[in-house]
N, C-alpha and C positions, 0 to 999 in steps of 0.2 A: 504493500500500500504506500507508494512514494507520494501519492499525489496528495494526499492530506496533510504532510507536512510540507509542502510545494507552496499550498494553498493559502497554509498558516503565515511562511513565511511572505509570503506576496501580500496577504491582509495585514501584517505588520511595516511593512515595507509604504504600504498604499496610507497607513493612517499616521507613519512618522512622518510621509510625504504632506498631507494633510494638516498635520499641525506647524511643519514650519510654512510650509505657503500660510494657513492662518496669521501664525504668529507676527512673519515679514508683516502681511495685508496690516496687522494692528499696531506695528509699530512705525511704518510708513505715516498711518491715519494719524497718530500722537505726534509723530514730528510735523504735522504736514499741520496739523492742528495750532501748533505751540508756534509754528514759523508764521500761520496767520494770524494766529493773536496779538502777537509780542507787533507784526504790521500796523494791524486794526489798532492796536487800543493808543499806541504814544500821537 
């Protein structure tokens, strides 16, 4: 049964993929955020 562990590691593979695309996505927004305020507010 090789394919079950194939599988595991692919859905491990797919969800670390996952969380750092998130992570970049929310840390981009925070700077993207902070670089329009600090514009906006002075």
């Amino acid at each position: 049964m090789p394919t079950a562990p194939q599988r595991f590691a692919i859905s491990l593979l797919g969800q670390s993929a996952l969380q750092r695309a998130g992570g970049a996505i929310v840390v981009v927004a925070l700077l993207w955020l902070a670089i329009h305020w600090a514009i906006l507010l002075p």
